[in-house]
Structures are given as structure tokens and as C-alpha cells.
C-alpha positions as CSV (number, residue, x, y, z in Angstrom):
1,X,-100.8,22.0,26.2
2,X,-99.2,20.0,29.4
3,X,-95.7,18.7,28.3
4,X,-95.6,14.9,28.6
5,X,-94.1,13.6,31.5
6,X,-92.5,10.4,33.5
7,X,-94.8,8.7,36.1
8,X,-94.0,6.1,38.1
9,X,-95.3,3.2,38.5
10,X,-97.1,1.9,41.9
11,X,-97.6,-1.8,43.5
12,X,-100.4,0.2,45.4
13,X,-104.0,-0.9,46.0
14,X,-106.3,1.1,43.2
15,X,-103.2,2.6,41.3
16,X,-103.8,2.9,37.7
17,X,-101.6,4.2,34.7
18,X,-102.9,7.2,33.8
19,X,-105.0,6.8,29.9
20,X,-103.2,7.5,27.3
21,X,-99.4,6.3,29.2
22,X,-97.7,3.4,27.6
23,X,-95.3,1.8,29.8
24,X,-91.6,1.4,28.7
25,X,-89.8,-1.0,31.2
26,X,-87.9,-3.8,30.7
27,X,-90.7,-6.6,29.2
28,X,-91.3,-4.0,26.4
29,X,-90.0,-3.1,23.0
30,X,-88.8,0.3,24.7
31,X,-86.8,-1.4,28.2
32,X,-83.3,-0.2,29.1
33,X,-80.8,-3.4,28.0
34,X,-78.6,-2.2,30.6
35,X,-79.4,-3.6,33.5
36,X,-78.5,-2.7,37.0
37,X,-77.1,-5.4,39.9
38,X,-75.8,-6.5,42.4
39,X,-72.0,-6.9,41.9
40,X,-71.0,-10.1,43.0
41,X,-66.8,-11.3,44.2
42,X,-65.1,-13.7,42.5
43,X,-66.1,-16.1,44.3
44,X,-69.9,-14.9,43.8
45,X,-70.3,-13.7,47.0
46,X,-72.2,-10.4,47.1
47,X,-70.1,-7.2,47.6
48,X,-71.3,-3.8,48.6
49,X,-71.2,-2.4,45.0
50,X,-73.3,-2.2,41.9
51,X,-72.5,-3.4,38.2
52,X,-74.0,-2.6,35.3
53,X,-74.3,-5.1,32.7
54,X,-75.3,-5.9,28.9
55,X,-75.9,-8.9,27.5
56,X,-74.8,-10.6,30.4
57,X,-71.5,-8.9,30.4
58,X,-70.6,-6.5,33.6
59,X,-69.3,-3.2,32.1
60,X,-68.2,-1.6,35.4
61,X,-68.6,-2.3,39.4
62,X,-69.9,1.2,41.3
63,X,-69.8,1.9,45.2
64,X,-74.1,2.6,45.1
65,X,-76.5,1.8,43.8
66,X,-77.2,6.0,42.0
67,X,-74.2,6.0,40.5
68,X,-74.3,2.9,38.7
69,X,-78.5,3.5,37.1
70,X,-76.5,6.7,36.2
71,X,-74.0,4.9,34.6
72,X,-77.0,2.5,32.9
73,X,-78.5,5.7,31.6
74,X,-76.0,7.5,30.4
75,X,-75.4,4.1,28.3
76,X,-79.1,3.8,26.8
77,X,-78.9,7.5,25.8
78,X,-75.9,6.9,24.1
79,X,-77.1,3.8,22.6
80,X,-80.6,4.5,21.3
81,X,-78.5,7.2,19.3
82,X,-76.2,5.0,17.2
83,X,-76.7,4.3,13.4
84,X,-77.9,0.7,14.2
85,X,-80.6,2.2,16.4
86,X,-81.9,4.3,14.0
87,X,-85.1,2.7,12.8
88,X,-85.8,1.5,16.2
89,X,-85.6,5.1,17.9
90,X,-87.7,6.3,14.7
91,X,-90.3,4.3,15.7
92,X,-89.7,4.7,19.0
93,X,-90.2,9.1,18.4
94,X,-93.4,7.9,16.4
95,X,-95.3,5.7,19.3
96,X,-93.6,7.6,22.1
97,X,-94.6,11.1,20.5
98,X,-96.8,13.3,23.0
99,X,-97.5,10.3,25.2
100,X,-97.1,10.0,29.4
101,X,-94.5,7.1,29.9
102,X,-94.4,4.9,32.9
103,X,-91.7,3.2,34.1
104,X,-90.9,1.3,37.9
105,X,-87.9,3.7,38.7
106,X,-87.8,6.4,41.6
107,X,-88.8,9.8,40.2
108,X,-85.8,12.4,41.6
109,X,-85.9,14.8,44.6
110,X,-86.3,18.4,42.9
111,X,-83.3,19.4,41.0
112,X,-81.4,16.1,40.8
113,X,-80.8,14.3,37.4
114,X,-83.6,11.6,36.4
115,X,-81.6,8.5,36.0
116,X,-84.3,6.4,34.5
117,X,-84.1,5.5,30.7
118,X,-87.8,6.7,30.3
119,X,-86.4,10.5,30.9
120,X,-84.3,9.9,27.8
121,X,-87.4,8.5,25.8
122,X,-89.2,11.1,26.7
123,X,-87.1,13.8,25.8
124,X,-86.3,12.1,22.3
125,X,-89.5,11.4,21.5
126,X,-90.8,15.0,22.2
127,X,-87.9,17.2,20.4
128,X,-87.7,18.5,17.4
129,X,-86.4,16.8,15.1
130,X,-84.8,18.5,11.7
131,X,-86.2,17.4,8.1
């Protein structure tokens, strides 16, 4: 059996989601609410950093744009775990469960961290899980 595994999503002529994927961006029960921008000055001018934000609150300013969709995953993983998530990450284990999932961010050079919240969905949706 092939472990399930994060794809990413393509703007590219003939590109199709693989069957049996479900996509898990932002539109969708399953999207990250952390959200990654732009930081903007005081004055809303654009500065060379990143915030991440929730609920239309910035939680934190980062100098690129890798260390703040860290920052956003590390969140969602943290998160999807709490007691008020609970019935929403048991159904998310139950329609995630064996399935591809797709998702628009970069997929990681070979050894380098997955900072996409679809690598966190797919590893809780495919662990064991005790009775």
C-alpha cells in the first residue's frame, strides 16, 4: 500500500488532481486560518517582512516569507489539536483518512521541513490513533 501523500496543486494547461485527492486550501472546511502576508508600516506602506495573521489580527512580523508559513504552520498544528477542535479534527481524521490531499503551497527541496498545513493533515489523519 502507497502512503498518502501531499500534491501540489498546478495553474498548468491539462493538470488534474489526481482521483481520489480532496483539496484542503483555504475555501474549504480543512484551510489553514492563519494566513500569511505581507506586513505592512504604520503608515500601511509595505515593508520587506511577512506577518502572519488570524482573524484579522497580525500575530508576529518575520524578515521572509519561509519563516513566517513556518510560523503559520506550526500554529495550525497546534490549533487543530486543542479541546475546542476536537470534533472538527475527528472528522477531519475520518474524511482525510487514506486520502492524497492537495493544496497550492510549494512542496520542499529534499530534506527541508513541509511548511504547508496539508503536511499536518496528512500526518493526523493517517496516525494511529489510541481507543
Amino acid at each position: 500500500m502507497v502512503s498518502p501523500a501531499r500534491i501540489q496543486r498546478r495553474r498548468s494547461r491539462g493538470w488534474r488532481a489526481p482521483r481520489h485527492s480532496t483539496y484542503v486550501g483555504r475555501p474549504t472546511r480543512f484551510g489553514n486560518p492563519f494566513h500569511v502576508v505581507p506586513a505592512a508600516s504604520q503608515r500601511g506602506g509595505p515593508l520587506d517582512m511577512w506577518a502572519v495573521t488570524y482573524q484579522g489580527h497580525t500575530l508576529g512580523r518575520w524578515d521572509n516569507k519561509t519563516a513566517a508559513r513556518a510560523e503559520a504552520t506550526d500554529r495550525y498544528a497546534r490549533w487543530i489539536r486543542e479541546p475546542e477542535q476536537a470534533d472538527a479534527l475527528r472528522l477531519f481524521r475520518a474524511l482525510l483518512h487514506g486520502r492524497d490531499l492537495t493544496c497550492w503551497c510549494p512542496l520542499p527541496a529534499n530534506g527541508q521541513p513541509d511548511h504547508c498545513h496539508a503536511a499536518v493533515l496528512l500526518k493526523l489523519a493517517n496516525q494511529e490513533t489510541t481507543p
